[in-house]
C-alpha positions, 0 to 999 in steps of 0.5 A, a space after each residue: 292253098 299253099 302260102 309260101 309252103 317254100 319259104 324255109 327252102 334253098 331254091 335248088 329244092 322247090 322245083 321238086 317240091 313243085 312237081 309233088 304238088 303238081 303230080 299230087 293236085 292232077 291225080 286228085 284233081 285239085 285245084 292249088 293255089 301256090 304263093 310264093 317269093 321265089 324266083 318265078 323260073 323254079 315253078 315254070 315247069 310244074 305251072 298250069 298258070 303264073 300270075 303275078 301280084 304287085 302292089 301300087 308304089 303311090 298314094 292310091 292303093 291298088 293291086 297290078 296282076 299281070 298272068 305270064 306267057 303260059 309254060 314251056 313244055 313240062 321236062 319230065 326231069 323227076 320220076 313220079 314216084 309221090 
């Protein structure tokens, strides 16, 4: 589980910091769970699965989790030299 790994980040860094964990996780055949507050799009390429979590605005306490369309085909952009 990586929380908010990005936090101290320029967007412009995180898709690469993505496709580390991405390339990283498949080659170990791990599982990782990213949270993060950055804008969904920068993790889109190097995404298995996006869910989002928000909570309630009211008085009753609840969570809404909504899972996103799944990726587009990976842009293989960065060389995989991790």
């Amino acid at each position: 589980m990586l929380d908010e790994q990005d936090c101290w980040l320029r967007p412009d860094p995180v898709p690469r910091l993505m496709h580390i964990v991405h390339t990283i996780a498949h080659k170990l055949k791990f599982q990782v769970l990213v949270i993060s507050h950055h804008d969904l799009d920068l993790f889109r390429e190097h995404a298995d699965r996006i869910y989002t979590l928000r909570p309630s605005s009211g008085r009753e306490f609840f969570i809404t989790v909504d899972r996103l369309d799944p990726p587009e085909p990976r842009n293989e952009r960065f060389t995989d030299d991790v």
